[in-house]
LOVEXZA-503303 format. One line per 8 residues: their letters; for each residue x, y, z of N, C-alpha, C. Coordinates in steps of 0.1 Angstrom, whole numbers, always signed. Example, Ala and Ser with C-alpha at 12.3 -4.5 7.8 and 13.67 -1.06 7.14 Angstrom:
2
as) +132/-57/+78/+123/-45/+78/+132/-33/+78  +128/-22/+71/+137/-11/+71/+129/+0/+79;
This chain:
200
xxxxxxxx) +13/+196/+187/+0/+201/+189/-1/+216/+184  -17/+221/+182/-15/+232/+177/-29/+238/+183  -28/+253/+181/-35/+261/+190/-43/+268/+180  -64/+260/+184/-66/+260/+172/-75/+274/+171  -79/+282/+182/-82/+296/+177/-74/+307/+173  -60/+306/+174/-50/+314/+174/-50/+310/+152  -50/+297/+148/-52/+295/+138/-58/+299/+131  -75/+296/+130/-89/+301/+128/-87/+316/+127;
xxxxxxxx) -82/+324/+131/-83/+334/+132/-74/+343/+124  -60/+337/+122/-53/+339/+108/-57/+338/+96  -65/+324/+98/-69/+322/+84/-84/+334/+79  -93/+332/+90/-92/+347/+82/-94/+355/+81  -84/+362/+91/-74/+373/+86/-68/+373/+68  -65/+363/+65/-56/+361/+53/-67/+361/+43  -77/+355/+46/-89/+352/+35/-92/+366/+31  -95/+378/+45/-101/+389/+40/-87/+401/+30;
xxxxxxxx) -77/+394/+35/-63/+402/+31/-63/+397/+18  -67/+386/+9/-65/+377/-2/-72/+389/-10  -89/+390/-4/-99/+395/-12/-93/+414/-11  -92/+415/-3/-90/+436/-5/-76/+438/-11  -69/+429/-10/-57/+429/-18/-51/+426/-27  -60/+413/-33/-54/+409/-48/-40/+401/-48  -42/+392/-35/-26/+387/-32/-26/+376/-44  -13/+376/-52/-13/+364/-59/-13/+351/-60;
xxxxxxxx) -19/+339/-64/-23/+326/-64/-9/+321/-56  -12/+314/-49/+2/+304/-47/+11/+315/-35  +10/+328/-31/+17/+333/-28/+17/+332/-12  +29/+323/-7/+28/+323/+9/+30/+336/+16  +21/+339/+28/+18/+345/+35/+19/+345/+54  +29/+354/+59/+28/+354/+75/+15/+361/+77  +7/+359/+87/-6/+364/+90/+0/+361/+110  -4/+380/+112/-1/+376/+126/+12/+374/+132;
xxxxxxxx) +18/+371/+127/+34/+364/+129/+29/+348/+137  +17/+343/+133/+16/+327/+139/+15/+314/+136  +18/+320/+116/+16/+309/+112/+20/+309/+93  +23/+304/+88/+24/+303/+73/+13/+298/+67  +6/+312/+55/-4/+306/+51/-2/+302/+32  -7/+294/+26/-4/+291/+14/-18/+293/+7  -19/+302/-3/-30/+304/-11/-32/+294/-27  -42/+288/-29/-46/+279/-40/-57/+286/-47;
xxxxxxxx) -57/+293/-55/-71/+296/-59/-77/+305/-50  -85/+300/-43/-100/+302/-34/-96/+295/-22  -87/+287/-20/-85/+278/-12/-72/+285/-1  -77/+284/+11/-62/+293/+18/-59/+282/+29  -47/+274/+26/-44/+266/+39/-36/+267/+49  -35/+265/+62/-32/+268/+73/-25/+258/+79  -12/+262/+76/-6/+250/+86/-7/+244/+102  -15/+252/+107/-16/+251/+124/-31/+243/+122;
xxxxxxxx) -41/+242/+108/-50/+231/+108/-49/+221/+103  -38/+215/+99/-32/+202/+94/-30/+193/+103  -36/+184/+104/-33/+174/+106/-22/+167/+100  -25/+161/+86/-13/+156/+79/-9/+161/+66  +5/+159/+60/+7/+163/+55/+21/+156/+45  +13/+145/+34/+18/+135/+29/+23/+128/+39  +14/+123/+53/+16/+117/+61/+19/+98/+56  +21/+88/+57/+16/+77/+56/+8/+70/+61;
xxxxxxxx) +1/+56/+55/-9/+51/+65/-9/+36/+58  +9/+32/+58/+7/+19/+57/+8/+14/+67  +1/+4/+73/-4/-4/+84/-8/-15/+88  -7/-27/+96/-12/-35/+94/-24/-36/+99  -34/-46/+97/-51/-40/+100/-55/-38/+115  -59/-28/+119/-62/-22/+133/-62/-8/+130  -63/-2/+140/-66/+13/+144/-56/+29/+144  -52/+34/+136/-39/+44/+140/-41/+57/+139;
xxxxxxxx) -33/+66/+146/-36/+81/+146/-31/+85/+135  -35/+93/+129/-22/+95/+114/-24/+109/+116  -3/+116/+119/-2/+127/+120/-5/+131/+130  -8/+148/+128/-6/+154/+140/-20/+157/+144  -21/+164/+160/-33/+166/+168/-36/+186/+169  -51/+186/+168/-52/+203/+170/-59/+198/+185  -51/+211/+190/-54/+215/+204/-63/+223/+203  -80/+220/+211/-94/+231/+205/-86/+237/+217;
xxxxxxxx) -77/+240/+232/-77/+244/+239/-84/+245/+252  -104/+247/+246/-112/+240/+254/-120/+233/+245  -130/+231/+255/-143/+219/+248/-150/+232/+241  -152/+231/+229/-161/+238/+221/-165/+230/+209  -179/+233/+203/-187/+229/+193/-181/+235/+180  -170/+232/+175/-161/+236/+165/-172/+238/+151  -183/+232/+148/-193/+228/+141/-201/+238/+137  -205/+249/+147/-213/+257/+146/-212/+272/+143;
xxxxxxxx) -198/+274/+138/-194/+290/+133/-199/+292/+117  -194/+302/+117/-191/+310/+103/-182/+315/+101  -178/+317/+88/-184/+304/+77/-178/+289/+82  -185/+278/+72/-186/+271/+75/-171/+265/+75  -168/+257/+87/-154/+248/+86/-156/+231/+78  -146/+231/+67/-146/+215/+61/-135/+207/+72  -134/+195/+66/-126/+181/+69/-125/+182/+57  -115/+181/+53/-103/+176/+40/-98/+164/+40;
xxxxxxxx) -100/+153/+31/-85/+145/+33/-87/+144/+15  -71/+140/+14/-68/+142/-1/-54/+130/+1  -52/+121/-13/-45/+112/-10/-32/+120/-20  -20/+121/-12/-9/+120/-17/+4/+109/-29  -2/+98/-20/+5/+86/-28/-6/+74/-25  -5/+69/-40/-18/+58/-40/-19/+50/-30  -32/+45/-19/-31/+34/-6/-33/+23/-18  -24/+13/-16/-26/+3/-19/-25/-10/-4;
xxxxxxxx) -23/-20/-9/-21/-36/-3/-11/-44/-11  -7/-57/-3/+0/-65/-13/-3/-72/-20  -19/-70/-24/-27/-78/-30/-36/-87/-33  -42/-83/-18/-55/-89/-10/-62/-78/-9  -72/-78/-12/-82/-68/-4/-85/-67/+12  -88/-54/+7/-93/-49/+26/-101/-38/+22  -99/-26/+34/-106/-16/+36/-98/-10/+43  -102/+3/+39/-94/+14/+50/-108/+26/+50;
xxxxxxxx) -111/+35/+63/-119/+43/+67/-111/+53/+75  -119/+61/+73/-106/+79/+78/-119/+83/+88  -119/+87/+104/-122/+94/+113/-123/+101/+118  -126/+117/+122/-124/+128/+128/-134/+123/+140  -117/+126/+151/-123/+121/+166/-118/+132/+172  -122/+130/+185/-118/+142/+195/-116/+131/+208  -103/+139/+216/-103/+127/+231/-98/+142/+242  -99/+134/+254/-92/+143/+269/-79/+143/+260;
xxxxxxxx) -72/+135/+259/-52/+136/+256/-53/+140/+244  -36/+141/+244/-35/+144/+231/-30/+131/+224  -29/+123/+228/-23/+109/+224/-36/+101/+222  -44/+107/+210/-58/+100/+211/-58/+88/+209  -69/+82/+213/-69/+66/+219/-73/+59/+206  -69/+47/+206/-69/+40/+192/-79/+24/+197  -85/+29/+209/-87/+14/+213/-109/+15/+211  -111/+25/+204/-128/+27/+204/-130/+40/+212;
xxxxxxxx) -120/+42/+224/-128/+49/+234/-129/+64/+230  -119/+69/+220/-121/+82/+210/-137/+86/+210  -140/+94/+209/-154/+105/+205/-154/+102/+191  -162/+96/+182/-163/+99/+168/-169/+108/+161  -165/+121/+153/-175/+128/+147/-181/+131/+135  -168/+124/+130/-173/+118/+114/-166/+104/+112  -172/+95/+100/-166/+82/+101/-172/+82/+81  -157/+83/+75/-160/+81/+63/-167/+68/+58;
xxxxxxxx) -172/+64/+43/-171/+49/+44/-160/+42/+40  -165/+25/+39/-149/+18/+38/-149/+21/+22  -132/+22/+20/-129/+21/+11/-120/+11/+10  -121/+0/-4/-114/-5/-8/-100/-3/-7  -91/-16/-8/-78/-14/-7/-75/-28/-10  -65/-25/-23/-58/-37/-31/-47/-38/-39  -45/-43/-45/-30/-37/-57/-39/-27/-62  -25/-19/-71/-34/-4/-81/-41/-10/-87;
xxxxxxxx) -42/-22/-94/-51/-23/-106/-68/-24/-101  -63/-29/-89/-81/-33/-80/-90/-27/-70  -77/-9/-64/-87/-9/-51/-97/+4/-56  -101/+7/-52/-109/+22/-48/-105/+34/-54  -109/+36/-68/-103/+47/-77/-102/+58/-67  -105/+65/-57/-105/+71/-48/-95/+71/-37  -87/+64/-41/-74/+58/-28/-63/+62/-42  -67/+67/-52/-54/+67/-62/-49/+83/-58;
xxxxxxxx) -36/+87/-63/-28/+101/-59/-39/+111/-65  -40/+122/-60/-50/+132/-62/-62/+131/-61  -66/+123/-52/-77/+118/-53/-88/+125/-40  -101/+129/-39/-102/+135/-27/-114/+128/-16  -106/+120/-13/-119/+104/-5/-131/+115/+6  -124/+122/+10/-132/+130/+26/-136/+149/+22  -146/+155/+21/-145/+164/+23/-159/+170/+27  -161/+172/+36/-177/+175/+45/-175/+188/+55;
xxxxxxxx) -189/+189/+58/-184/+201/+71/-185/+196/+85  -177/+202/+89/-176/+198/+105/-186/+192/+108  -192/+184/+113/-206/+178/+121/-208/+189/+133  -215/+196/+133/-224/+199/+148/-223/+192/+157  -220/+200/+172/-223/+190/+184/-231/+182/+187  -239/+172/+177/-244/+159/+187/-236/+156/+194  -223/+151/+192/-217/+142/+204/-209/+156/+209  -203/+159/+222/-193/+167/+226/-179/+166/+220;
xxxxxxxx) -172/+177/+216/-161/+174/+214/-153/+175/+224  -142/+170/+224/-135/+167/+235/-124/+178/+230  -109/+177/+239/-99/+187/+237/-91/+186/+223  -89/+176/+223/-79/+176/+213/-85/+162/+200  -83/+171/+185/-90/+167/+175/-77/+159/+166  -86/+147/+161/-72/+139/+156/-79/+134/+143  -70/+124/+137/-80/+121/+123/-71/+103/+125  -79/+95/+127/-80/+76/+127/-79/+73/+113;
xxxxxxxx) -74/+61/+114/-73/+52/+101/-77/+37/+108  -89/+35/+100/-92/+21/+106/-90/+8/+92  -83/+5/+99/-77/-8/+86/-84/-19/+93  -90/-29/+78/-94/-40/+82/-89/-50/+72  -88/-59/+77/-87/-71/+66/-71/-79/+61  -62/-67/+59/-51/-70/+56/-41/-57/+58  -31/-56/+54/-22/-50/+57/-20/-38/+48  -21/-24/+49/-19/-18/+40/-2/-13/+34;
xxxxxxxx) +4/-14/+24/+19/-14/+24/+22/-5/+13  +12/+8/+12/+15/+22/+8/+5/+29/+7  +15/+40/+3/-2/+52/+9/+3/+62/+17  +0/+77/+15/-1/+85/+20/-11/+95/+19  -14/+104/+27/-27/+119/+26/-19/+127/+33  -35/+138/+28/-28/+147/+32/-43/+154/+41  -46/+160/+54/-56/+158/+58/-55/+172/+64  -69/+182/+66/-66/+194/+69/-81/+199/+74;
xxxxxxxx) -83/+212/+80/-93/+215/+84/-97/+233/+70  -104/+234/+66/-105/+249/+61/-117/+253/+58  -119/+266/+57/-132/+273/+54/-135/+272/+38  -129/+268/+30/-131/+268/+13/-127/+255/+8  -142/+248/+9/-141/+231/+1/-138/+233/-11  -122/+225/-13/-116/+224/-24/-123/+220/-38  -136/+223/-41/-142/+214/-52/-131/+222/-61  -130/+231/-67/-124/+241/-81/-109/+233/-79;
xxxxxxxx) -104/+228/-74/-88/+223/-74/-85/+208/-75  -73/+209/-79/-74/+193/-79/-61/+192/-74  -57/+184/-61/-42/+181/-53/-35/+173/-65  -17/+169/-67/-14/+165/-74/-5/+158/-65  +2/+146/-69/+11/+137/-57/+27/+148/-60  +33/+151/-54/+50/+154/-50/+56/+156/-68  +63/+161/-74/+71/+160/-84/+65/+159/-97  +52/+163/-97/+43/+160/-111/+41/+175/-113;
């Protein structure tokens, strides 16, 4: 779990440290002593807002948490600051199937636990749409490595957010049997960058 104003607050820190100081592209950064930050461009990621990180999300069809949980600490409308906070997800290694189609859908939920619930009863705050899932040759050019399926701003409190923020994978149809992302919270929507899978 991770402690998400203590985060928020590094980041930027670091953002303003980037810009008065000319820190170089790529160049990791302690901010605070609470956290390791990685600069891309324009883009400053935060490990304490990751959720995942080349996580997996082969599965068979049902409901799963993928990765790790941020602790808001309390109930707060995470939605409503400045600047604005995104949802990231970015695919690591292509989701495929064994060759049936299905669908797979990515969630930013919030629950009381930190062991968010997989059974509906989760808070939904965003709910991508389905995407395809098949061998490479058939599913969802969008499910291929470097690919960036999710990237929006936080939703506003219509619904309450609850304590702790997690990110669902809702599989339907058939079995997914590869695949990984990489899923994150930041103030600088990656359009200018493009993620690349491990060893390329």
């Amino acid at each position: 779990m991770k402690k998400f104003a203590l985060a928020v607050l590094a980041l930027m820190a670091c953002s303003i440290a980037l810009v008065a100081f000319a820190v170089p592209i790529g160049t990791a950064l302690t901010v605070l002593g609470i956290g390791t930050l990685a600069a891309f461009g324009m883009a400053v990621l935060d490990e304490r807002l990751e959720f995942a990180d080349a996580v997996s999300v082969a599965a068979a069809a049902g409901t799963a948490l993928i990765g790790d949980v941020i602790d808001l600490s309390v109930i707060r409308d995470i939605g409503a600051g400045r600047p604005t906070l995104y949802f990231v997800i970015t695919v690591d290694t292509e989701i495929i199937t064994g060759g049936n189609a299905g669908t797979i859908q990515f969630q930013l939920v919030s629950d009381a636990q930190a062991a968010i619930a997989t059974d509906g009863t989760a808070t939904v705050h965003y709910a991508s749409r389905l995407f395809v899932t098949d061998d490479a040759a058939a599913n969802d050019s969008v499910m291929n490595a470097g690919r960036r399926p999710v990237c929006v701003a936080i939703p506003l409190e219509g619904v309450a957010y609850e304590r702790y923020l997690g990110v669902l994978a809702v599989i339907a149809t058939t079995t997914v049997t590869a695949g990984k992302i990489n899923a994150f919270l930041n103030f600088d929507p990656p359009a200018g960058w493009k993620p690349y899978p491990d060893a390329l």
